[in-house]
C-alpha positions as CSV (number, residue, x, y, z in Angstrom):
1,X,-15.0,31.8,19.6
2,X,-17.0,29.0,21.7
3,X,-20.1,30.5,20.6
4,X,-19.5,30.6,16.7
5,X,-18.0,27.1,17.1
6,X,-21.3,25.8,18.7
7,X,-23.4,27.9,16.2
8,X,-21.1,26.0,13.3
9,X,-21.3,22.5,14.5
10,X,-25.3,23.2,15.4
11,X,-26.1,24.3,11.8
12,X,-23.6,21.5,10.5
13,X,-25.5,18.8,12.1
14,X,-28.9,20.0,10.5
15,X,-27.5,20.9,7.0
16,X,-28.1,18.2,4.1
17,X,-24.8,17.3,3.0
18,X,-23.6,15.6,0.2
19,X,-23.0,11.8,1.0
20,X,-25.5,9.1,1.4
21,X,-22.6,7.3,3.1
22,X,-18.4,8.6,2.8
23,X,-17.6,4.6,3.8
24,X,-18.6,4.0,0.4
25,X,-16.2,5.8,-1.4
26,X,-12.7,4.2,0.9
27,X,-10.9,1.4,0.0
28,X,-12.3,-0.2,3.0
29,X,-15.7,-1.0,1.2
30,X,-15.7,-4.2,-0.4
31,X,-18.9,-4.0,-3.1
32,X,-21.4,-6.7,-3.6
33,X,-19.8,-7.1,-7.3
34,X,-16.2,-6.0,-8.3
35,X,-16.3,-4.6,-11.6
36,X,-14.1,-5.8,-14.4
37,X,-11.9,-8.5,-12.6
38,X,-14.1,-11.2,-12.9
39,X,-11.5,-13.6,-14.6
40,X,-9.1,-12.4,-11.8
41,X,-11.5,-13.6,-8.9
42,X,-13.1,-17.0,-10.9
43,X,-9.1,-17.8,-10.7
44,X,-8.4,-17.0,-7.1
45,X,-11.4,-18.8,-6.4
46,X,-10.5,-21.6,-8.1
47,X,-6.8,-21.9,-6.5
48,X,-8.3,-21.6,-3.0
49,X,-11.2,-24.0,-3.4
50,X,-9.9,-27.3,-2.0
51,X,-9.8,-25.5,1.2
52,X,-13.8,-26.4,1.1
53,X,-13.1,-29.9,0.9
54,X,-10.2,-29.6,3.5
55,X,-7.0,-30.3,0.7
56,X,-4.5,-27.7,0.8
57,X,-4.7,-25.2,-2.2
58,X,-1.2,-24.2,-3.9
59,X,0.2,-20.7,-2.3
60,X,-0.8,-18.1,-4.3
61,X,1.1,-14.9,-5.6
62,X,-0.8,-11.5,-6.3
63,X,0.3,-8.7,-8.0
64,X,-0.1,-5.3,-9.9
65,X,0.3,-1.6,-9.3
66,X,-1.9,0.1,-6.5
67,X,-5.1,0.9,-6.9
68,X,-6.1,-2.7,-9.2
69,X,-8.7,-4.5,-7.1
70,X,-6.0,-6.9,-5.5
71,X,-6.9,-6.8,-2.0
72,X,-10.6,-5.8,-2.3
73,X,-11.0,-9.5,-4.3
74,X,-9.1,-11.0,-1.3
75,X,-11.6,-9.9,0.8
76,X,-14.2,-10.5,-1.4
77,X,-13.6,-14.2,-2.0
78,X,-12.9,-14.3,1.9
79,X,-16.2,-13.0,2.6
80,X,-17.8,-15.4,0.3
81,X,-15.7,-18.5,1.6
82,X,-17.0,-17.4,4.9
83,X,-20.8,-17.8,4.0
84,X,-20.6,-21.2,3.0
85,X,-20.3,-21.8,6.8
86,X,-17.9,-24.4,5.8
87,X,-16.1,-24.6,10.0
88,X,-12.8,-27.0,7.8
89,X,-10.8,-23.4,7.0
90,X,-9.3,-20.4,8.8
91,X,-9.0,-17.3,7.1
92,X,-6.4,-14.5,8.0
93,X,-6.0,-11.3,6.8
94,X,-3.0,-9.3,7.5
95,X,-2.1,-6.1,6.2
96,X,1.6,-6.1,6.5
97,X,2.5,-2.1,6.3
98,X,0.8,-1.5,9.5
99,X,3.7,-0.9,11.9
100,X,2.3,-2.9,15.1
101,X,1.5,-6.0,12.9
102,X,5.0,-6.6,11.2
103,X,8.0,-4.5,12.2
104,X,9.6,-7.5,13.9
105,X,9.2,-11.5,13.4
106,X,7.2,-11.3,16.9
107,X,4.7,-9.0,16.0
108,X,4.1,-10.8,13.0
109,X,4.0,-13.9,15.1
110,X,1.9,-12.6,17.8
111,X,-0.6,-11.5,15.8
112,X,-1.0,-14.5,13.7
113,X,-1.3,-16.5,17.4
114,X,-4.0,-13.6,18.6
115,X,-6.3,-14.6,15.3
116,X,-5.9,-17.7,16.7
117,X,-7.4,-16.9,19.7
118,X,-4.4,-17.2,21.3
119,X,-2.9,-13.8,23.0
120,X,0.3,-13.2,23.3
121,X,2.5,-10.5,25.2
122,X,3.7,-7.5,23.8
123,X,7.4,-8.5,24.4
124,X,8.6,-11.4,26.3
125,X,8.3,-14.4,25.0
126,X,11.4,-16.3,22.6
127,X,10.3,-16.1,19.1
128,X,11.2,-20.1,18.9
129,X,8.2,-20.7,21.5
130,X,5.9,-18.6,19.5
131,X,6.6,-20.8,16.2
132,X,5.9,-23.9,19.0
133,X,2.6,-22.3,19.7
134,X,1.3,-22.1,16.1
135,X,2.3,-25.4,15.7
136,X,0.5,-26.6,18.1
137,X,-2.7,-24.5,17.5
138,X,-2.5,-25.4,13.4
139,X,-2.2,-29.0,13.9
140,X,-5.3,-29.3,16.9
141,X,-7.7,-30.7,14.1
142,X,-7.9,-31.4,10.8
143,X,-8.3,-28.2,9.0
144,X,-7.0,-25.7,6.1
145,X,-5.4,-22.4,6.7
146,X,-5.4,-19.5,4.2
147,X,-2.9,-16.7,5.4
148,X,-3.1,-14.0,3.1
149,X,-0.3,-11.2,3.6
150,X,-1.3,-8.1,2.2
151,X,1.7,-5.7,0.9
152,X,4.0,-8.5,1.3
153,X,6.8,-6.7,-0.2
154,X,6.7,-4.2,2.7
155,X,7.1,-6.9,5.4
156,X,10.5,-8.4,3.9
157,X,11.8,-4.9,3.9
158,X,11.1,-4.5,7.1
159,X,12.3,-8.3,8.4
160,X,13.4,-10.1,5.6
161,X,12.3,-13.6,4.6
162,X,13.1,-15.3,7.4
163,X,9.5,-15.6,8.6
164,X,8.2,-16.1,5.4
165,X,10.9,-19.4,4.6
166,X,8.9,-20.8,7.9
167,X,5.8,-20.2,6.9
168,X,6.4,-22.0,3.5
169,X,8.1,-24.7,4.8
170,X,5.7,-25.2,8.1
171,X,4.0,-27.6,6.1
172,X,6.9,-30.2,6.4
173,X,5.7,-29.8,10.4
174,X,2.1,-30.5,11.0
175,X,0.2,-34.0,10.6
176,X,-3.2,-33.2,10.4
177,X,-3.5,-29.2,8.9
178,X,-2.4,-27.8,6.0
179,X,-1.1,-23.9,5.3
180,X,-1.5,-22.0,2.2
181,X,0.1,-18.5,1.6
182,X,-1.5,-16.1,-0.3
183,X,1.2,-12.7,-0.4
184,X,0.1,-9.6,-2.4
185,X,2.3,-7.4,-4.0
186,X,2.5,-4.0,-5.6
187,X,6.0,-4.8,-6.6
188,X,6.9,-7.7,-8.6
189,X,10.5,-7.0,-8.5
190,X,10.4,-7.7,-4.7
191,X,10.9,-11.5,-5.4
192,X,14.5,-11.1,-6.6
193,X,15.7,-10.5,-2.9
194,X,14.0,-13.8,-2.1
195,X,15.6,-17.1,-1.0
196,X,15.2,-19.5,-4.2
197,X,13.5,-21.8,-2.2
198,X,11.0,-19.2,-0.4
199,X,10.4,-17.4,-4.1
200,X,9.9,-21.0,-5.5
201,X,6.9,-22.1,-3.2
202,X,5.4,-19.1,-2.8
203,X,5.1,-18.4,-6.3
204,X,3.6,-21.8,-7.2
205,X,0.1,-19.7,-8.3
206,X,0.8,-16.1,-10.0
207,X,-2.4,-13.8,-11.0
208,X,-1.6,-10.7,-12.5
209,X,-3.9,-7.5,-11.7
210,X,-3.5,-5.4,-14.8
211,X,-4.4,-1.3,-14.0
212,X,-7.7,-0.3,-14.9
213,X,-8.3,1.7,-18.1
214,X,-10.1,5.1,-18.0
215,X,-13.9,3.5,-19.1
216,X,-13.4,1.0,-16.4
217,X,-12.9,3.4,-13.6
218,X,-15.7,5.4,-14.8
219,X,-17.9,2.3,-14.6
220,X,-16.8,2.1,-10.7
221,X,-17.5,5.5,-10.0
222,X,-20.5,5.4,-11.5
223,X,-21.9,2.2,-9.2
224,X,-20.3,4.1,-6.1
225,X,-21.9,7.2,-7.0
226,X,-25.4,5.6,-6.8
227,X,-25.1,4.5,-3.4
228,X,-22.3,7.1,-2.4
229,X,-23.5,10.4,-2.8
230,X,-27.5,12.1,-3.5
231,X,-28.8,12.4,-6.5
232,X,-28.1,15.2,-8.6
233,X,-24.8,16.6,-7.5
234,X,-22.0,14.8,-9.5
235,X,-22.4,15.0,-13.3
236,X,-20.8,12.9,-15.9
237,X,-18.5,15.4,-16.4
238,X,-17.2,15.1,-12.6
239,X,-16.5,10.8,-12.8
240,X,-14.8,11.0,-16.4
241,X,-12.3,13.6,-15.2
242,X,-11.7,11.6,-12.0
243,X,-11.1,8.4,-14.2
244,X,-8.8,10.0,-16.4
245,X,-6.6,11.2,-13.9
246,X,-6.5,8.0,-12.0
247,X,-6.0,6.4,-15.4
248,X,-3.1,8.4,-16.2
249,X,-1.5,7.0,-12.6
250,X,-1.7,3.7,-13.7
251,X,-4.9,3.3,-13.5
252,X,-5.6,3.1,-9.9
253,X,-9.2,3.0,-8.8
254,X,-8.2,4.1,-5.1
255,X,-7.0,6.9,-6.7
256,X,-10.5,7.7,-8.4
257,X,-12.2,7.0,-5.5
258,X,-10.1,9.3,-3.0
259,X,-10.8,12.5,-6.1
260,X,-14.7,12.0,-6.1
261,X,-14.7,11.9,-2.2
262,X,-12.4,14.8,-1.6
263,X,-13.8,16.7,-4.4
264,X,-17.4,16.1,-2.5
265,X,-15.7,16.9,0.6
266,X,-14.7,20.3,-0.5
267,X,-18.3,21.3,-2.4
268,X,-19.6,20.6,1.0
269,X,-17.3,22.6,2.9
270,X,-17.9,25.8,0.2
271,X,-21.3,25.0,0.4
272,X,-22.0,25.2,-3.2
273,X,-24.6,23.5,-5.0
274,X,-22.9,20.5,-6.5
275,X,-19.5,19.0,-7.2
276,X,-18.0,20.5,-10.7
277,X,-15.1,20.0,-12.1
278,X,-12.7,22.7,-10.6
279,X,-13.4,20.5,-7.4
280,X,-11.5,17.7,-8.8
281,X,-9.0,19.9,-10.0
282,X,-8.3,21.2,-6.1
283,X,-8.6,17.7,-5.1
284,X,-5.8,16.3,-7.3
285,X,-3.8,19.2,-5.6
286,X,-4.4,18.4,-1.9
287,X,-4.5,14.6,-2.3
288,X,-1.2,15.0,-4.5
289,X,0.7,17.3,-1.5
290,X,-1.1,14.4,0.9
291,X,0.5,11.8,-0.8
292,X,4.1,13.1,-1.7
293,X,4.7,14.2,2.2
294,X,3.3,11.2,3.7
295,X,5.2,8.5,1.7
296,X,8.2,10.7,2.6
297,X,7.8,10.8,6.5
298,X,7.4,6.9,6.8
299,X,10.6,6.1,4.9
300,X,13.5,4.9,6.3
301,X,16.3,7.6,7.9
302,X,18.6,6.9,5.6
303,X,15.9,7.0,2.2
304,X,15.4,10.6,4.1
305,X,18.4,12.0,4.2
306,X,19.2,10.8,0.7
307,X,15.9,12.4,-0.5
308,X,16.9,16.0,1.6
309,X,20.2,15.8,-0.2
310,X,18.2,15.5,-3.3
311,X,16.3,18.7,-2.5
312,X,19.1,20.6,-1.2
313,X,21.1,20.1,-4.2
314,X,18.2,21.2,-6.2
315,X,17.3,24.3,-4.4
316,X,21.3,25.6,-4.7
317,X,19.6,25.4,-8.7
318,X,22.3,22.4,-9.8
319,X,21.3,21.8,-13.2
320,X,22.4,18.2,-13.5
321,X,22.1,16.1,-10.2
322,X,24.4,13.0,-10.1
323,X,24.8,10.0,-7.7
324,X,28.1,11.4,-7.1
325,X,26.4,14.3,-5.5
326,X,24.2,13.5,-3.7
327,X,26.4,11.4,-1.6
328,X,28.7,14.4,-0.5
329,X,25.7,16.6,0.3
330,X,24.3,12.7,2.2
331,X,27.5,12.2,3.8
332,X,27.6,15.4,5.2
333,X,24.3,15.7,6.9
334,X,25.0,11.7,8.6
335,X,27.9,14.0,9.9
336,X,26.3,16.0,11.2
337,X,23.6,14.5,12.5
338,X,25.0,11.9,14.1
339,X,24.5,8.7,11.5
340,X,26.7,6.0,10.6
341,X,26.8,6.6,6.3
342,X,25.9,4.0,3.8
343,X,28.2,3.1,1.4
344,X,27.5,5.1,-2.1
345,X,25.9,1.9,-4.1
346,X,24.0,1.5,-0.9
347,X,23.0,5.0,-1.6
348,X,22.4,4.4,-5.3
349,X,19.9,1.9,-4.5
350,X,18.1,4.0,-2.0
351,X,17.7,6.5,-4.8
352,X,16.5,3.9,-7.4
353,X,13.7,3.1,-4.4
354,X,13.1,6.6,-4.0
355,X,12.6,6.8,-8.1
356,X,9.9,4.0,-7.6
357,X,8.0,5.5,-5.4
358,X,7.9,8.9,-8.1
359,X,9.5,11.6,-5.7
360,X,12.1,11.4,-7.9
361,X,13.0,10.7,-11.8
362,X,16.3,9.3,-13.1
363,X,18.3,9.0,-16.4
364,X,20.9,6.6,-16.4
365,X,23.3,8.8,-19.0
366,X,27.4,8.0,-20.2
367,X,30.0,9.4,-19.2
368,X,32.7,8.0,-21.7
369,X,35.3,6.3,-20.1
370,X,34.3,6.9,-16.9
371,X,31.3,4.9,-17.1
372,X,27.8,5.8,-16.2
373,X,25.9,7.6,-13.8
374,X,22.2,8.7,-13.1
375,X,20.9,12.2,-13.8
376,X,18.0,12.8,-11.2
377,X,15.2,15.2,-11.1
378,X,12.7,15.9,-8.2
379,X,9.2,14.5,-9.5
380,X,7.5,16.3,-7.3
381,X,5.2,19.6,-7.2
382,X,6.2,22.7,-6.0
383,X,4.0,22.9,-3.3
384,X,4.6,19.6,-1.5
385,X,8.8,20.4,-2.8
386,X,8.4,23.6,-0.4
387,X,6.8,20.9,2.4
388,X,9.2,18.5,2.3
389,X,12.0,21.0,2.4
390,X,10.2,22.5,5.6
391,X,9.8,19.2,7.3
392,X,13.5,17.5,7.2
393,X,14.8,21.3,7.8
394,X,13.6,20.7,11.2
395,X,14.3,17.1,11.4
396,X,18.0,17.1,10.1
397,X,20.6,19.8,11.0
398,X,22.6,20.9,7.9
């Protein structure tokens, strides 16, 4: 076996692959020129440049469904703020699903203080004296900070707005800098949980990221495909069925992107000749079974158990699922396993969270006089189904 794995990763190394450079096709790569959102950017760049001329721009709300350019333009208009060598601003990015950025106030805190250039202990400290800190380290000089909070919606989830009412209001604080807030959002709705007061100032700019149509992902692909891939390999008829998938899934160019690189990945690996369009086809496949069981493992316990319930009840081959249901199969395995049980509207909202993220499909349907409940259906493949059902089997006892 070590031989034929040194033979493998020998020829490997001297084979001519596919890509010009993989970075190219992540979400990681911010492009010299983001395609069909220039209106979006010009207005970002408009609400942020005071900071230039150290006056504090208005907070800024981004949002639109995954996939639209909203962070990539972020980054882009960072990037160019940044040339200007302008020293009168501080720009901080934070992406806020990562787990050791924002699962606690702290964290948040402490990394905010560390782009600062100010590090701070793991654990330790009292959260007051890291708000202190900031203070003091905002207000040294006369200077504008931009704070942008990337998948903001996930970080009042996690902590609610507590940190995000100071942040708003920190203004009130400092003499000689400014703060603006810039949160992004996939989720609009996400607002409603807000304090008034915290929805009110943060939401004193609003651009909308609309989803990308099926010509306008093509024209990305195409631009990525140039400097992405050799010539020669991907046809036409490889980008346009990428874009109308990802088109379809409201419109998300991460989505396109993630088809044409796994679909390269997998010509490689068969060594054929070039990428056709039954590569896309058992891309959509993997990246679909990727997607379903990841999102699943990083919810919540409780968002898991509900979902398992879900499955169970559809394995036994229940034609019509109902709230009502699914919290006796729910309260059962917290039982069982040891978890204090939600209340059912608790557990009625968990599912409406679980419909958003499309592992699941409801119907609100009437039932007469004794009012109205939800029909729900899995959303889900049957591959990834068999999966999920494999993974909580092990993880809850039933």
């Amino acid at each position: 076996m070590q031989k034929k794995l040194k033979k493998y990763f020998l020829e490997y190394l001297n084979k001519q692959g596919f890509f010009i450079d993989k970075n190219l096709l992540t979400p990681n790569y911010i492009p010299n020129e983001i395609l069909h959102r220039d209106e979006q950017v010009s207005n970002i760049a408009k609400v942020l440049a005071p900071a230039l001329k150290v006056e504090q721009p208005s907070n800024l709300f981004i949002y639109g469904t995954t996939g639209t350019g909203k962070s990539v333009a972020i980054k882009y208009i960072f990037n160019e703020l940044i040339s200007t060598k302008n020293t009168n601003f501080k720009l901080i990015y934070i992406n806020c699903k990562l787990k050791k950025t924002s699962d606690t106030e702290y964290r948040m805190l402490a990394y905010i203080l560390k782009e600062l250039n100010f590090p701070v202990p793991d654990t330790g400290l009292p959260t007051e004296a890291l708000y202190n800190k900031l203070f003091e380290l905002l207000d040294n000089k006369k200077q504008i900070f931009l704070l942008a909070l990337d998948e903001l919606d996930a970080l009042v989830k996690k902590i609610g707005d507590g940190l995000l009412y100071n942040l708003t209001r920190i203004n009130t604080e400092l003499n000689k800098s400014k703060i603006s807030i810039i949160g992004i959002s996939n989720d609009i709705s996400f607002t409603d949980y807000l304090d008034p007061r915290v929805k009110s100032s943060l939401s004193e700019e609003e651009i909308i990221f609309p989803p990308y149509n099926a010509m306008q992902l093509k024209d990305i692909l195409q631009e990525r495909v140039k400097i992405a891939l050799k010539p020669g390999i991907c046809s036409e008829g490889v980008i346009s069925k990428c874009a109308a998938i990802a088109a379809q899934d409201q419109g998300d160019a991460r989505r396109a992107l993630d088809l044409l690189r796994v679909a390269t990945e997998i010509a490689e690996r068969n060594e054929d000749i070039e990428i056709t369009e039954n590569h896309v086809t058992i891309a959509e496949q993997k990246l679909e079974l990727d997607r379903v069981v990841e999102l699943a493992k990083v919810q919540p316990k409780h968002s898991q158990l509900t979902l398992y319930s879900i499955l169970k009840l559809f394995e036994k081959g229940t034609e019509q699922i109902l709230t009502g249901d699914v919290y006796e199969i729910y309260y059962l395995l917290c039982k069982r396993n040891g978890y204090r049980f939600l209340t059912q509207r608790r557990v009625s909202d968990l599912i409406s969270e679980l419909d958003m993220l499309g592992l699941i499909s409801t119907k609100v349907v009437s039932k007469g006089r004794y009012g109205r409940t939800r029909e729900i259906r899995i959303a889900i493949a049957k591959k990834p189904f068999d999966v999920l059902k494999s993974y909580f089997s092990n993880l809850f006892e039933i």
